[in-house]
VOVOVO-126083 format. One record per atom (N, C-alpha, C, O): residue in one letter; x, y, z. Coordinates in steps of 0.02 Angstrom, whole numbers, padded with zeros to 5 digits, always signed. Layout:
<recs>
AXYZ;...
</recs>
This chain:
<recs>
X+08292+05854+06923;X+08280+05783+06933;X+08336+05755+06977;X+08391+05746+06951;X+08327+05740+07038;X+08382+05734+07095;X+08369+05635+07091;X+08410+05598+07118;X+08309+05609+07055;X+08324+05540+07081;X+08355+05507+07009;X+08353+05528+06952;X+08386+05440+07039;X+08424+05409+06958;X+08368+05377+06925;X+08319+05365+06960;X+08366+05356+06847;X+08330+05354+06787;X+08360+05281+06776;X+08418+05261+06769;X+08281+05240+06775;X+08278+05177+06740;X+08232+05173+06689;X+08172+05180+06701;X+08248+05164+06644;X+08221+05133+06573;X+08198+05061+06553;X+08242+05029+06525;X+08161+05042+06560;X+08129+04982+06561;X+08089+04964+06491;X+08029+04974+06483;X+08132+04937+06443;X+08066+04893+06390;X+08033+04855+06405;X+08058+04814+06444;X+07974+04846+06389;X+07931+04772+06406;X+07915+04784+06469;X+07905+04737+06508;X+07909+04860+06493;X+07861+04857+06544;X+07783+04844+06563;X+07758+04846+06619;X+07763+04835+06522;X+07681+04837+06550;X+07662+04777+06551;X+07601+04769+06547;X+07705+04715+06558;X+07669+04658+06603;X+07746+04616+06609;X+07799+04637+06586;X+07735+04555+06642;X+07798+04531+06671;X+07827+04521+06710;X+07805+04512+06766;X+07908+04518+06690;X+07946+04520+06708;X+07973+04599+06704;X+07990+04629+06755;X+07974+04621+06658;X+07972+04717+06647;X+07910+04736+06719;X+07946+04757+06765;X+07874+04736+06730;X+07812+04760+06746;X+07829+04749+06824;X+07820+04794+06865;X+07855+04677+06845;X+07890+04689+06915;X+07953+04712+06924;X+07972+04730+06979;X+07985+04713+06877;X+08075+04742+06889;X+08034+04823+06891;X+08057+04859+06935;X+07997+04844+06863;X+07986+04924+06849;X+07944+04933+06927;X+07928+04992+06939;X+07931+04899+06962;X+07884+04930+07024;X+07938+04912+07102;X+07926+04942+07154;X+07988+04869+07097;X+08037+04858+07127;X+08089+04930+07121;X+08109+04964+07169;X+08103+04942+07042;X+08168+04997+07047;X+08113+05059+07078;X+08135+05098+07121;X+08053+05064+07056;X+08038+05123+07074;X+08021+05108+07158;X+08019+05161+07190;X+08010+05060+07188;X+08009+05061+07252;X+08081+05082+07298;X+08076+05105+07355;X+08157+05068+07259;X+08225+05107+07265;X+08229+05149+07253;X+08286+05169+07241;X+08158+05208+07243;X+08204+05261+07221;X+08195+05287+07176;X+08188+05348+07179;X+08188+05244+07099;X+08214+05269+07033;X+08154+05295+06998;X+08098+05272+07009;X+08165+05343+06958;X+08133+05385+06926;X+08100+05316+06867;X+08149+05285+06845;X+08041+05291+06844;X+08024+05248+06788;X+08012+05270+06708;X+07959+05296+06691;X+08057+05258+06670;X+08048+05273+06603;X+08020+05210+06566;X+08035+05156+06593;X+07988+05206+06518;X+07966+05131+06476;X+07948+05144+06415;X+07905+05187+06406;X+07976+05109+06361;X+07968+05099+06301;X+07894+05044+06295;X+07886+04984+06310;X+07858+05085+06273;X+07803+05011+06258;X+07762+05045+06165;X+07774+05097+06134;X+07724+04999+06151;X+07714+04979+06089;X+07622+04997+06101;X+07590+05035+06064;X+07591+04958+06164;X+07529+04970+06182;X+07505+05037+06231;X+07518+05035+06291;X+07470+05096+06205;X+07444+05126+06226;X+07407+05119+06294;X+07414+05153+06345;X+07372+05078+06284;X+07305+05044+06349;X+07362+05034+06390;X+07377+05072+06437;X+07408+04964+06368;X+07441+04948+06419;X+07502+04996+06449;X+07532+04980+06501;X+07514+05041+06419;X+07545+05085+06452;X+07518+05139+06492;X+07551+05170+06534;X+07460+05147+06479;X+07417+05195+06543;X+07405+05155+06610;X+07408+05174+06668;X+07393+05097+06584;X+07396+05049+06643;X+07426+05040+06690;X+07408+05036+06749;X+07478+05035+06667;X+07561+05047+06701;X+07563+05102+06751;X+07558+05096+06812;X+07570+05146+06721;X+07570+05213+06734;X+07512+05218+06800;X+07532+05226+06858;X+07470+05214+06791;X+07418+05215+06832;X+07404+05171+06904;X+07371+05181+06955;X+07447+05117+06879;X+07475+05076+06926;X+07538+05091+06981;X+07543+05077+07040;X+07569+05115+06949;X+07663+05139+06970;X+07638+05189+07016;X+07667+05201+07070;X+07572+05229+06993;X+07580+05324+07031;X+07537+05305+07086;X+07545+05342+07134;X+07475+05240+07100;X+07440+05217+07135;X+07503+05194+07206;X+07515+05211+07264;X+07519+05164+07175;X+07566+05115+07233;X+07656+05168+07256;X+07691+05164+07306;X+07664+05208+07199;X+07727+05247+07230;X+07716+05331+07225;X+07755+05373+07246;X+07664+05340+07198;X+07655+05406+07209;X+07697+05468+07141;X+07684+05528+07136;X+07743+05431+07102;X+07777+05477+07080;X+07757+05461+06986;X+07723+05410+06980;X+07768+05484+06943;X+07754+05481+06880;X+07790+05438+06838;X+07819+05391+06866;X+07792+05441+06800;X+07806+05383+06730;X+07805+05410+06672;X+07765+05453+06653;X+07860+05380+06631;X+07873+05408+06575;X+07868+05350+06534;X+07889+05295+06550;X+07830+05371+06465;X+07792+05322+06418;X+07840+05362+06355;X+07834+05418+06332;X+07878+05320+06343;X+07892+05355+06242;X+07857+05281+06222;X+07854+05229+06254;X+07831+05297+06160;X+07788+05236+06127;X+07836+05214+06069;X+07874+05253+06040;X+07831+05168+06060;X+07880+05127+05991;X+07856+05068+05974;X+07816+05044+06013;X+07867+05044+05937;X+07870+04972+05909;X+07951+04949+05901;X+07990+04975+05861;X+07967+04903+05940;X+08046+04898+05969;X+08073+04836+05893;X+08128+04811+05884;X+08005+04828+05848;X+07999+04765+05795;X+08038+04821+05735;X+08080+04804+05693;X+08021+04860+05742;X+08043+04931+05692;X+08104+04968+05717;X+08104+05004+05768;X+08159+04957+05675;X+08234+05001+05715;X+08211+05079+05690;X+08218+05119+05736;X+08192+05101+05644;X+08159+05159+05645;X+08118+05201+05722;X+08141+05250+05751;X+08061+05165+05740;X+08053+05192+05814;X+08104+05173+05865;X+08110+05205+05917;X+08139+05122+05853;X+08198+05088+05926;X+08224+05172+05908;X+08203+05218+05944;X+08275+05188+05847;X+08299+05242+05853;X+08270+05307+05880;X+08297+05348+05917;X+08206+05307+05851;X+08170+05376+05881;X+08157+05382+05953;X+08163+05428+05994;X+08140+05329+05955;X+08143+05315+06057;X+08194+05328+06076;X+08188+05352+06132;X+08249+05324+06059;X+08316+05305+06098;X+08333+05383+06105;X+08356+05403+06158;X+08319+05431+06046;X+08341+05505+06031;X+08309+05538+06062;X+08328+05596+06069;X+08237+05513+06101;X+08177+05547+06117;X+08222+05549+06198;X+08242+05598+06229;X+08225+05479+06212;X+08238+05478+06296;X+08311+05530+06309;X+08334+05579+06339;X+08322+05487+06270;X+08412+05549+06274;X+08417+05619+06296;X+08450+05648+06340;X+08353+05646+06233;X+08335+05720+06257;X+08299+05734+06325;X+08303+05779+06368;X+08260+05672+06318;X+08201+05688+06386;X+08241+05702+06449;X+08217+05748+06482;X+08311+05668+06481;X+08328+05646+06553;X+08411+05678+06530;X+08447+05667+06481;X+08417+05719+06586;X+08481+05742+06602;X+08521+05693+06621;X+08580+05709+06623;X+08507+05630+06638;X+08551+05578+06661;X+08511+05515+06646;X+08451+05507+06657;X+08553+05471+06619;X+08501+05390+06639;X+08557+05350+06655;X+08613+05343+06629;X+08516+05311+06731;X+08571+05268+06741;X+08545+05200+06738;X+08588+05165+06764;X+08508+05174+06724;X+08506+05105+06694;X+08447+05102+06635;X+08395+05133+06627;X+08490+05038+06590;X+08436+05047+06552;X+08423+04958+06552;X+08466+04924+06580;X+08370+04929+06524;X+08350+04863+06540;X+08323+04863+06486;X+08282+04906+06471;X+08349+04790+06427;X+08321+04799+06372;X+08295+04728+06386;X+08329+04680+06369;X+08218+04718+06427;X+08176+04668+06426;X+08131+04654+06369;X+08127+04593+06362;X+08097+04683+06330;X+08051+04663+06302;X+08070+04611+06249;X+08125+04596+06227;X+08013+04588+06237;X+08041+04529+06175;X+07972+04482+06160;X+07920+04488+06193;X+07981+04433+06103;X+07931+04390+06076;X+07941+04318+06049;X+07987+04304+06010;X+07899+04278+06070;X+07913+04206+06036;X+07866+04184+05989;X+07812+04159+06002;X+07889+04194+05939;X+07839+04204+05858;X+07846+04124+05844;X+07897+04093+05831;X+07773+04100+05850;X+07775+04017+05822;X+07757+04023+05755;X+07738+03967+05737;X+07753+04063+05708;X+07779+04069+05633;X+07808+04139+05606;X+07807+04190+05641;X+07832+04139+05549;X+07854+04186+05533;X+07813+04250+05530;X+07758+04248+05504;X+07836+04305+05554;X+07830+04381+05547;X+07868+04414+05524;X+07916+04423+05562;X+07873+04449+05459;X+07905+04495+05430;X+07883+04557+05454;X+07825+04559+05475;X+07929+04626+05456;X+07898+04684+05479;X+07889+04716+05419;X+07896+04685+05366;X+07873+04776+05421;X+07874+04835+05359;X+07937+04849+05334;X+07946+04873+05278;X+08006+04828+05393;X+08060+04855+05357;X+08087+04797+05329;X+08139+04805+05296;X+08059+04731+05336;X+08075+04668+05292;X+08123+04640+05339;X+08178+04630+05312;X+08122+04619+05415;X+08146+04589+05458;X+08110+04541+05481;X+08049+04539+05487;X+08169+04480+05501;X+08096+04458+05541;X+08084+04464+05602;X+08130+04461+05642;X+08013+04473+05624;X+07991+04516+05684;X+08024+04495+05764;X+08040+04528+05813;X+08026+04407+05741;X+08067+04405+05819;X+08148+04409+05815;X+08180+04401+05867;X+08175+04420+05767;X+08236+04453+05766;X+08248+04512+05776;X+08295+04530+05811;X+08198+04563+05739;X+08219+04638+05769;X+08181+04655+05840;X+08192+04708+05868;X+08137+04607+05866;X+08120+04629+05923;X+08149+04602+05968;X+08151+04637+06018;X+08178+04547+05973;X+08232+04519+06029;X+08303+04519+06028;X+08339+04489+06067;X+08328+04568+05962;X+08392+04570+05949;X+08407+04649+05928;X+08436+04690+05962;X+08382+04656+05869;X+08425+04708+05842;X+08355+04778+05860;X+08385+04828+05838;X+08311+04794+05876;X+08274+04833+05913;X+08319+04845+05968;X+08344+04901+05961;X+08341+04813+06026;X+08375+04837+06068;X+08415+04855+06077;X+08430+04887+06128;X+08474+04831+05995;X+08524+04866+05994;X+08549+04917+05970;X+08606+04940+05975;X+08495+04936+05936;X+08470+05015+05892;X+08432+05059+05947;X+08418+05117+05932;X+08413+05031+06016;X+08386+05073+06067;X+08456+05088+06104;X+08469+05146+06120;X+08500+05036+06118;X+08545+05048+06171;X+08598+05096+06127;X+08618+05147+06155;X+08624+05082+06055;X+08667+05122+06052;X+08644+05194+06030;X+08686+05228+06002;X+08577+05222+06042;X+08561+05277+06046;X+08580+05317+06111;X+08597+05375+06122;X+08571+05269+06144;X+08599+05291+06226;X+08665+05271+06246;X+08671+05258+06306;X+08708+05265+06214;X+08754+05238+06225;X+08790+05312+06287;X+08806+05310+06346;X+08792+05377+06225;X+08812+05431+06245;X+08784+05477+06313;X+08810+05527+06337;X+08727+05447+06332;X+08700+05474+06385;X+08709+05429+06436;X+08720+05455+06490;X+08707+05355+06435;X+08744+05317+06493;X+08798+05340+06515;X+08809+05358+06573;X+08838+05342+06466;X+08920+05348+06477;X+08917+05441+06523;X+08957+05450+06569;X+08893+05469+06515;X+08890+05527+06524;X+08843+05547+06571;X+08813+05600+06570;X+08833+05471+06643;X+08789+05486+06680;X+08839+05435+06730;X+08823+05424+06788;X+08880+05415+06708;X+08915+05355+06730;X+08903+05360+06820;X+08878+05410+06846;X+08921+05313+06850;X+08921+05254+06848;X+08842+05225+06823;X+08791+05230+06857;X+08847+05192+06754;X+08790+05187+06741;X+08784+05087+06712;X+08831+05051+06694;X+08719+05072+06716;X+08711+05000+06698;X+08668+04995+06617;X+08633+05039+06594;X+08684+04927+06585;X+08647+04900+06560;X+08633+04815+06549;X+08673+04772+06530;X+08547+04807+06573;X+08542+04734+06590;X+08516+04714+06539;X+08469+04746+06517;X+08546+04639+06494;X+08490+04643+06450;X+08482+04565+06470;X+08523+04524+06489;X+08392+04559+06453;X+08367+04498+06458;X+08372+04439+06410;X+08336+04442+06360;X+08425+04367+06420;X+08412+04350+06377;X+08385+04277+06400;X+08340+04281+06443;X+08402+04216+06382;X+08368+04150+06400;X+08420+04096+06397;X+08474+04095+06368;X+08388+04049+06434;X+08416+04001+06466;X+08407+03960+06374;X+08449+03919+06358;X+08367+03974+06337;X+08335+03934+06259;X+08391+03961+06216;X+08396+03947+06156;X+08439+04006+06253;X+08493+04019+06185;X+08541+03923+06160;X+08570+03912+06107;X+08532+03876+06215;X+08552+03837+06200;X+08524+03789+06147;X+08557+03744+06121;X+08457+03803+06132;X+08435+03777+06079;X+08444+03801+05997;X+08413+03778+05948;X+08496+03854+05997;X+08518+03862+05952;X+08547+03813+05930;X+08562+03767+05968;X+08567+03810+05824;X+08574+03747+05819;X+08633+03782+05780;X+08683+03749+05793;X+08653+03836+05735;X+08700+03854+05696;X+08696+03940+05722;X+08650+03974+05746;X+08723+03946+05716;X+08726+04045+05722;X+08794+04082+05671;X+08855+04085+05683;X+08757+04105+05616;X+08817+04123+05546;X+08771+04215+05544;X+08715+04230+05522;X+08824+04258+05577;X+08769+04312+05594;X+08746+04349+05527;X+08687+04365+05518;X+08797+04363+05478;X+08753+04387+05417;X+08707+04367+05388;X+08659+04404+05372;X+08711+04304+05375;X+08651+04252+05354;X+08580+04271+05400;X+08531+04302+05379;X+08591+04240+05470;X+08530+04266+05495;X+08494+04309+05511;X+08434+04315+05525;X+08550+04347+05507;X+08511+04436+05537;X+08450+04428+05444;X+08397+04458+05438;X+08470+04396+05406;X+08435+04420+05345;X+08379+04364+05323;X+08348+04363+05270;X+08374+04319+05375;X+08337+04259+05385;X+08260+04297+05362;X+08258+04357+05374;X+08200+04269+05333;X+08151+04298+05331;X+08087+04234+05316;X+08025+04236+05318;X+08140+04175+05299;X+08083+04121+05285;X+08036+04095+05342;X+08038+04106+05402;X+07994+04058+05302;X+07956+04012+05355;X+07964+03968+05403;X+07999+03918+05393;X+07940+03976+05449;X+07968+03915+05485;X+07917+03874+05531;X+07872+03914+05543;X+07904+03817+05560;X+07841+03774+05593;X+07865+03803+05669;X+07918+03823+05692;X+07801+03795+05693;X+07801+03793+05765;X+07842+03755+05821;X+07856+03775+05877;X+07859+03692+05789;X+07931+03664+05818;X+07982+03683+05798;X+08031+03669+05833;X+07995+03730+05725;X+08083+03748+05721;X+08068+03820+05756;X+08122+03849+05757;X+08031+03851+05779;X+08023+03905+05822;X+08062+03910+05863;X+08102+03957+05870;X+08056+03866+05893;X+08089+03846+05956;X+08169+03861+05944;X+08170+03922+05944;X+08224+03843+05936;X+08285+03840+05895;X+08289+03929+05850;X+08341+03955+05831;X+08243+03949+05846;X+08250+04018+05819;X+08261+04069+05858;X+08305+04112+05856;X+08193+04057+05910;X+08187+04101+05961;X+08264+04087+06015;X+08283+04131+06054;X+08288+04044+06010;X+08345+04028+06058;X+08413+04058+06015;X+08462+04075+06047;X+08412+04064+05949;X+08468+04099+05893;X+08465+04183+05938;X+08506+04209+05975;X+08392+04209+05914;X+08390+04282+05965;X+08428+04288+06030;X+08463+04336+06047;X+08416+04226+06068;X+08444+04251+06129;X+08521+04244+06130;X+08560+04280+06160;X+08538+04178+06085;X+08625+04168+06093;X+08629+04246+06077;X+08639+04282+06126;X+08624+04277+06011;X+08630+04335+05969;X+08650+04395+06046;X+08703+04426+06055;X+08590+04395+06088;X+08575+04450+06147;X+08663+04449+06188;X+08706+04491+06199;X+08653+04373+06203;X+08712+04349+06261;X+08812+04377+06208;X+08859+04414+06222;X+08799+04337+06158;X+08856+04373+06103;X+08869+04448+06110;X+08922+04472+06129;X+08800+04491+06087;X+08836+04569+06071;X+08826+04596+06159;X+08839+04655+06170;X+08805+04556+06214;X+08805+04596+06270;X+08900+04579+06291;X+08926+04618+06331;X+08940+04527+06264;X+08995+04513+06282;X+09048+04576+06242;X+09094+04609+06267;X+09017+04576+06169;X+09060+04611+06138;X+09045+04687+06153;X+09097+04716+06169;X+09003+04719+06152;X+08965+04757+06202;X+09031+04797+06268;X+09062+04850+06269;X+09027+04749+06305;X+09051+04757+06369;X+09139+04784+06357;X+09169+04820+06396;X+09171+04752+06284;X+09211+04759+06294;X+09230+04835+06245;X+09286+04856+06230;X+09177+04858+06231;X+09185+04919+06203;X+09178+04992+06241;X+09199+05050+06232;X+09121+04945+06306;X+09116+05007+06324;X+09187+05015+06384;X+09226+04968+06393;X+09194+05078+06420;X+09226+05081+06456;X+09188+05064+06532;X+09139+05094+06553;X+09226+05003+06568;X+09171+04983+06639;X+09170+05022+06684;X+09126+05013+06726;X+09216+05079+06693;X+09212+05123+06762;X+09167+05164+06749;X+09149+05195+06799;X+09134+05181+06692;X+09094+05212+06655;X+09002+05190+06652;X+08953+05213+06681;X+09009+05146+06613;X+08943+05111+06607;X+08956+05013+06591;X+08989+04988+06545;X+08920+04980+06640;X+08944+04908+06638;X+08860+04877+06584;X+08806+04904+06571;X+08894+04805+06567;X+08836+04791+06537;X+08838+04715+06534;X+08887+04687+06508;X+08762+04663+06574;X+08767+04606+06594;X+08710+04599+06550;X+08682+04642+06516;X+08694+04521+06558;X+08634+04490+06523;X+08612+04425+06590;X+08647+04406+06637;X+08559+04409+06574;X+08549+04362+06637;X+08481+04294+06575;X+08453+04298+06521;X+08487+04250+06626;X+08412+04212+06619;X+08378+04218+06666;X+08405+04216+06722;X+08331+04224+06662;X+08283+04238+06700;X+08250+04195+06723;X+08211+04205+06770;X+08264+04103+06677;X+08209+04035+06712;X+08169+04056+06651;X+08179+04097+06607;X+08111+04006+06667;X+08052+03984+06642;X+08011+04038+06691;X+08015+04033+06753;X+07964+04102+06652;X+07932+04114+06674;X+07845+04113+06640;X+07832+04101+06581;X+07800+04126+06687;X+07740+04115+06651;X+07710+04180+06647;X+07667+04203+06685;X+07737+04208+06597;X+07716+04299+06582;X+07680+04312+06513;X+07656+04367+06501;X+07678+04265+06470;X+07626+04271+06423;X+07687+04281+06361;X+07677+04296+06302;X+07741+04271+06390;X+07803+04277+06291;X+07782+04234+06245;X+07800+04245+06187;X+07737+04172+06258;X+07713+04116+06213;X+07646+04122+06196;X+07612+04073+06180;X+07625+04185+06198;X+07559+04203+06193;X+07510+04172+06123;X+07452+04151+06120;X+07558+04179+06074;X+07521+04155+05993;X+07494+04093+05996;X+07451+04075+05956;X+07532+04032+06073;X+07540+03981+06070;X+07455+03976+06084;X+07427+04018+06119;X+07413+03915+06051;X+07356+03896+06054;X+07324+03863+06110;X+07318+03802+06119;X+07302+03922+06157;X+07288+03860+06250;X+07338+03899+06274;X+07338+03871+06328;X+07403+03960+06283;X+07437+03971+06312;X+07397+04017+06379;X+07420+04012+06436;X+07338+04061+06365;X+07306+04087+06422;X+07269+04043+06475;X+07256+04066+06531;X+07254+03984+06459;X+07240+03962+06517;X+07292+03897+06552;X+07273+03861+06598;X+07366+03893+06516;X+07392+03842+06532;X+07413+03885+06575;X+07423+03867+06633;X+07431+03992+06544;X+07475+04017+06596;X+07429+04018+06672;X+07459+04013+06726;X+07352+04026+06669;X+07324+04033+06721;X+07335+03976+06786;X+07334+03989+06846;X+07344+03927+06761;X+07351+03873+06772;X+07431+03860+06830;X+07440+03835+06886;X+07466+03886+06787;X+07555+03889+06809;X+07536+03919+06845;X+07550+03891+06897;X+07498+03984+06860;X+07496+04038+06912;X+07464+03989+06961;X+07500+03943+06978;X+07409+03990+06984;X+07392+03938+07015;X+07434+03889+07058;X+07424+03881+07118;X+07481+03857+07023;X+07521+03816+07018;X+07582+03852+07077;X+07607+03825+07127;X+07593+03913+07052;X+07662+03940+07077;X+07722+03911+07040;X+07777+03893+07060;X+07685+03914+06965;X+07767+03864+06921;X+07780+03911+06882;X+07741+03927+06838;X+07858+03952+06894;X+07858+04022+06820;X+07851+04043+06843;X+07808+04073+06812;X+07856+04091+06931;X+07850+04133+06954;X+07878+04192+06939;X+07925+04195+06978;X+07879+04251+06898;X+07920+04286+06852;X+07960+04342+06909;X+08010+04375+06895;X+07924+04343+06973;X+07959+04370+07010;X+08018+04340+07036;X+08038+04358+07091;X+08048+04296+07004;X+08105+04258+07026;X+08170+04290+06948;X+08229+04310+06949;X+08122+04281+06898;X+08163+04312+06834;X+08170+04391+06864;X+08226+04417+06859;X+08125+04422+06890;X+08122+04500+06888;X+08181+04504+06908;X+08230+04530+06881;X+08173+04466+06979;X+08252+04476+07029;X+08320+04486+07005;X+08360+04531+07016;X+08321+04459+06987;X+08406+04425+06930;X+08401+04520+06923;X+08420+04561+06965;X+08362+04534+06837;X+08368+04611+06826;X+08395+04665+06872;X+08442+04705+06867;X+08319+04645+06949;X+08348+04707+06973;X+08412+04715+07013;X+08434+04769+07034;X+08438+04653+07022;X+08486+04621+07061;X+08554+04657+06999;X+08590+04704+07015;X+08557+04632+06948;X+08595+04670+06903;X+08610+04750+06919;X+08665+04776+06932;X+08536+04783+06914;X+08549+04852+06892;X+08561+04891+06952;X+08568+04952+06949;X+08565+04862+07000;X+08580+04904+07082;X+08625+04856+07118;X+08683+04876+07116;X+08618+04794+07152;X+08668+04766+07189;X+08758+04808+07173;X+08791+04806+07121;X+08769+04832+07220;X+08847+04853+07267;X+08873+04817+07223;X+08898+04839+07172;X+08868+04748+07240;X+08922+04689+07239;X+08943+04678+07185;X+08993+04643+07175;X+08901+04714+07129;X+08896+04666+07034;X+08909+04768+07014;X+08901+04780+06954;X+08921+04809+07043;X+08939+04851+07002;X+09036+04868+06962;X+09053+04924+06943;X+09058+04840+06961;X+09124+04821+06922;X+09135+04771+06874;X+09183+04755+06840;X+09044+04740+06882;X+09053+04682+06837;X+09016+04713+06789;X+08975+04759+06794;X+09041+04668+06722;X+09032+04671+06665;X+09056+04609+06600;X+09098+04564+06598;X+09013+04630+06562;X+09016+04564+06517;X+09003+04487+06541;X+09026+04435+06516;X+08958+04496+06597;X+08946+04417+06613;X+08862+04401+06603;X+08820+04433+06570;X+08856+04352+06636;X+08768+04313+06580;X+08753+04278+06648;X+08795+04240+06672;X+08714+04286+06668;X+08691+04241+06756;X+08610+04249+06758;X+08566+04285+06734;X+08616+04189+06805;X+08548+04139+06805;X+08522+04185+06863;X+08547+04221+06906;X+08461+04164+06845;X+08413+04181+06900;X+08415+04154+06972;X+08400+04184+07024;X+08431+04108+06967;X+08458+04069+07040;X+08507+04078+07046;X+08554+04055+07013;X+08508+04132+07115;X+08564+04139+07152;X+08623+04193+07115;X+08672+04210+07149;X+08615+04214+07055;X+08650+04248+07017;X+08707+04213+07007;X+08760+04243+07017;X+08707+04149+06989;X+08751+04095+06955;X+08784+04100+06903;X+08751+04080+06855;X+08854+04122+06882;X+08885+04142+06835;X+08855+04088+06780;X+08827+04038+06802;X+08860+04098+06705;X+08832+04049+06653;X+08881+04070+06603;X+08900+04129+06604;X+08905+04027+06557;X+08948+04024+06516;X+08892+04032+06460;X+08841+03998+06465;X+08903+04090+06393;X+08885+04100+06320;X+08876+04023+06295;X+08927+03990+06297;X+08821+03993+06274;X+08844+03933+06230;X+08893+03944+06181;X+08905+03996+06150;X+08920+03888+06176;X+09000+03870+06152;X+08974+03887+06071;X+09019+03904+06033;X+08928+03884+06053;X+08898+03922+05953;X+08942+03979+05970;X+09003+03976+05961;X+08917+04023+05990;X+08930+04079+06013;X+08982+04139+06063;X+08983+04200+06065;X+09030+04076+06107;X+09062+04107+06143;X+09132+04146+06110;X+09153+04198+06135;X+09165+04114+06053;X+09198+04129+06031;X+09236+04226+06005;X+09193+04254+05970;X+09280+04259+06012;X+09255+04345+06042;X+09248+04351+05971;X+09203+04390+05955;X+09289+04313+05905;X+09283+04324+05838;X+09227+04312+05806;X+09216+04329+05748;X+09179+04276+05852;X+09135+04260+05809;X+09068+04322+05845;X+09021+04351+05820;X+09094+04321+05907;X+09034+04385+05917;X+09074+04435+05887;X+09024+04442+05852;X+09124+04487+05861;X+09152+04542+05830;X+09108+04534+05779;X+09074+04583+05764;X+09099+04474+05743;X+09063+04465+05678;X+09000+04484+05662;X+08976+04515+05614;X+08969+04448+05738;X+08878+04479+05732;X+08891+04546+05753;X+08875+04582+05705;X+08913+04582+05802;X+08930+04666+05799;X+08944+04680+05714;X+08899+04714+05690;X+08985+04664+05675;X+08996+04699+05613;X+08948+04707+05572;X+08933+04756+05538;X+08921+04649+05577;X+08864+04612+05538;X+08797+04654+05564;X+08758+04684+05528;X+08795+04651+05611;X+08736+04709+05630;X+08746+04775+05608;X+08721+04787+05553;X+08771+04815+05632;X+08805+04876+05612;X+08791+04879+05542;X+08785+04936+05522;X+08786+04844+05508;X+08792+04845+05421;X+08701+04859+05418;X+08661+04893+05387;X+08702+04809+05473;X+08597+04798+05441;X+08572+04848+05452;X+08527+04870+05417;X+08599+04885+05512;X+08558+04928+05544;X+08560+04996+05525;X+08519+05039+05543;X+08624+05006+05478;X+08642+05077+05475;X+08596+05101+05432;X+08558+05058+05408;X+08584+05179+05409;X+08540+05205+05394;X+08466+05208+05402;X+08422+05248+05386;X+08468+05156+05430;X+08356+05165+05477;X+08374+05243+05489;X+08425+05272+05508;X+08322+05259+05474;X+08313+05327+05499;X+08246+05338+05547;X+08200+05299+05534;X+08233+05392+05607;X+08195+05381+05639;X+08139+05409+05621;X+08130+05462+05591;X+08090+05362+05647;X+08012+05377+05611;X+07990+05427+05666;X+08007+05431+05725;X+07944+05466+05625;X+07914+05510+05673;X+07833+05480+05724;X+07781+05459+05699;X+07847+05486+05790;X+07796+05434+05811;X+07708+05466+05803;X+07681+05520+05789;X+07688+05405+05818;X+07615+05385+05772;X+07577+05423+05839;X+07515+05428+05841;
</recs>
């Protein structure tokens, strides 16, 4: 395998779905974690139509740290090298979802799923170096309203369709936090690791929302949410010359605009905390054997 290895969650529509047909238009070999079968043949079928070369599907549910882990052990073995990995996928749950392992679903899928995927790979980044990791988070981490990380990682109650909002933005502060503390663990000449916003895009993350398929048809139409503007940022991350020494920073989709952690969250003691605090939740998942 002579070309470099991108890993893409949340590829099969999107913002994943154009960052994954861009890197593979550079070059890069396409790996993707997805959850949907259909929509991952799709993909696939799409990528080999337009670039000619193959695709790699490990299947998971990224809601379950059990498959995040099994995925993460699967790819590791699969690729003699990976040099970026992109932890896009994610969900905006307008009520509560508990999983099977008693999480709630948009917490382990926009938080601790990716971080039970990335530190599976931690050892094969580093050991492919110069290597990246981008993770997607949001401009809505500011609607966080408290962030106490033991407490919430164990959050499981109910909540209305307006405190949604303020939840789903806890996930992303959570993303922007352990990508800082993150950065300073790993070694940067080695493997670097950024987070970005991506904007308002109209890719279907609000899908549960009632009327969201034809308001998104609509935005399209419109040209409002163009997600190829979020894609950019990503692939701009995981290849641009200019951003490879950087690390530990959080930038906008426009223009790649440095962005400061909201101030809940910027603090390095208080992200050490959600790192500890995770680490505790996560340890012992063991990996499921896939379905």
């Amino acid at each position: 395998m002579d070309r470099p290895v991108a890993l893409i969650t949340g590829a099969t529509s999107g913002l994943g779905r154009i960052a994954a047909f861009e890197l593979a238009r550079q070059g890069y070999r396409i790996g993707t974690v997805a959850r949907s079968r259909s929509k991952a043949q799709a993909l696939v079928a799409d990528l080999k139509a337009v670039t000619g070369e193959p695709v790699d599907v490990f299947h998971a549910d990224l809601g379950l740290l059990s498959d995040a882990r099994r995925a993460g052990e699967e790819i590791a073995a699969c690729y003699p090298r990976l040099d970026v990995l992109v932890n896009n996928a994610g969900v905006h749950a307008f009520a509560q979802r508990v999983t099977s392992e008693g999480l709630a679903e948009m917490t382990a899928v926009n938080y601790l799923g990716p971080f039970v995927l990335t530190e599976a790979l931690r050892a094969k980044l580093g050991a492919s170096a110069p290597a990246r990791i981008v993770n997607v988070a949001s401009e809505a981490a500011q609607q966080a309203k408290t962030i106490d990380p033991a407490a919430d990682l164990r959050r499981t109650e109910p909540y209305t369709r307006r405190e949604s909002m303020s939840l789903y933005g806890r996930t992303k502060l959570m993303t922007i936090m352990w990508t800082q503390e993150l950065a300073r663990r790993l070694d940067a000449d080695k493997v670097t690791v950024n987070c970005c916003d991506p904007g308002f895009n109209a890719t279907g993350l609000g899908r549960d929302l009632p009327g969201s398929a034809v308001l998104q048809r609509v935005l399209n139409i419109l040209r409002i949410g163009d997600p190829r503007k979020g894609a950019g940022i990503i692939v701009r991350l995981a290849t641009d010359p200019a951003l490879a020494g950087t690390t530990g920073g959080y930038f906008s989709a426009r223009d790649a605009r440095p962005l400061q952690c909201p101030e809940l969250g910027r603090d390095p003691r208080v992200q050490r905390e959600l790192w500890d605090a995770t680490e505790e939740k996560v340890a012992g998942t063991a990996p499921r054997p896939p379905r």
